[in-house]
C-alpha positions as CSV (number, residue, x, y, z in Angstrom):
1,X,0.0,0.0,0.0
2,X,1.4,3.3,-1.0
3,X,0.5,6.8,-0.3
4,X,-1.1,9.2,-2.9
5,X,0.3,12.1,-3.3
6,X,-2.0,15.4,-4.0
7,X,-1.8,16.4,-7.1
8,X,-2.7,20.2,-6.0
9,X,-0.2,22.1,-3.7
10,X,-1.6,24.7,-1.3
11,X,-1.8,27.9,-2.4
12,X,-2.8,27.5,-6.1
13,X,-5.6,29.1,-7.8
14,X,-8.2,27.1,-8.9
15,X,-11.6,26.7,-11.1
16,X,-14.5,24.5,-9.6
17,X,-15.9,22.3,-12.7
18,X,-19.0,20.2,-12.4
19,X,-17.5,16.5,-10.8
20,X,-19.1,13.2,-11.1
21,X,-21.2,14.0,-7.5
22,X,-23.4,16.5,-7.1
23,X,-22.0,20.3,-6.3
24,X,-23.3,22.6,-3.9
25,X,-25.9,25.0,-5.9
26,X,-23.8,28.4,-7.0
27,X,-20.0,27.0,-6.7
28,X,-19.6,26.0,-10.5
29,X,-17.5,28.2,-12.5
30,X,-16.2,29.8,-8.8
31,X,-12.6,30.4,-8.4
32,X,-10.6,29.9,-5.2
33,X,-7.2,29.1,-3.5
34,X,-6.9,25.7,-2.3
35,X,-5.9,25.5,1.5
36,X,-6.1,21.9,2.7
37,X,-4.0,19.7,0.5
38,X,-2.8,16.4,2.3
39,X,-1.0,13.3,1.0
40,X,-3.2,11.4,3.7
41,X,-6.2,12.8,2.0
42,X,-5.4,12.9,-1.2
43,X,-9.0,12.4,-2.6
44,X,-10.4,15.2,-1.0
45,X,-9.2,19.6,-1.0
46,X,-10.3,22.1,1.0
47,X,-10.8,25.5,-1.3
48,X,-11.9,29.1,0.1
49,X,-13.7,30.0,-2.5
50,X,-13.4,34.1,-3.4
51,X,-15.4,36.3,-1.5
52,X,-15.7,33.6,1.5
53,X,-13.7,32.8,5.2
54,X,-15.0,29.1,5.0
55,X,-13.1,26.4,3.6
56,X,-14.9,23.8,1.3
57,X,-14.4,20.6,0.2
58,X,-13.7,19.5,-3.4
59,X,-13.1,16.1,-5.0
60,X,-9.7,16.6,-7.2
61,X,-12.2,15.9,-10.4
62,X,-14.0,18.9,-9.6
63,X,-10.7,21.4,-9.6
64,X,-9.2,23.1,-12.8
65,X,-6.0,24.6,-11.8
66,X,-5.8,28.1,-13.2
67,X,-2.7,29.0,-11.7
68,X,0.0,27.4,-9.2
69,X,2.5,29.1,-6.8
70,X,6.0,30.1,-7.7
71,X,8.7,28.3,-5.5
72,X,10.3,30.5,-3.3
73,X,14.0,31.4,-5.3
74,X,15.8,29.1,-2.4
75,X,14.0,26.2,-3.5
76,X,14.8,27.2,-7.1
77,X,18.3,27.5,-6.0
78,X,18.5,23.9,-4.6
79,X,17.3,22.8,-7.7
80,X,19.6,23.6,-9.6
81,X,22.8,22.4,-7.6
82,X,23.6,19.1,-7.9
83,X,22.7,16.1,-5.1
84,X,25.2,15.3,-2.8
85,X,26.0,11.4,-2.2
């Protein structure tokens, strides 16, 4: 047994798209940051949706990534140096 890992990092912007379940009336075609984002729950993401304080939850199916954070230029950095033994 293995461990998904999510596919959507915390902090990117996403679309929410009409998912094989039923959506909450008025939340298709809303845009939001995705806050929750766990490799223990990888089937699930919590989204603040624009204009709200409450965090929702999302099935990954029912997310379109508009846009995703930069890394921080450290991690860019690290990147590009080579792995030590």
């Amino acid at each position: 047994m293995g461990v998904s890992i999510p596919l959507l990092p915390q902090g990117a912007r996403v679309r929410v798209q009409r998912g094989t379940w039923p959506l909450e009336q008025g939340t298709e075609g809303r845009t939001g940051t995705v806050v929750d984002a766990s490799e223990y729950r990888a089937h699930r993401y919590g989204v603040v949706l624009d204009g709200e304080s409450n965090a929702r939850v999302f099935r990954p199916e029912e997310l379109v990534v508009e846009e995703t954070p930069q890394l921080p230029p450290d991690s860019v950095d690290a990147k590009r140096r080579r792995a030590l033994p």
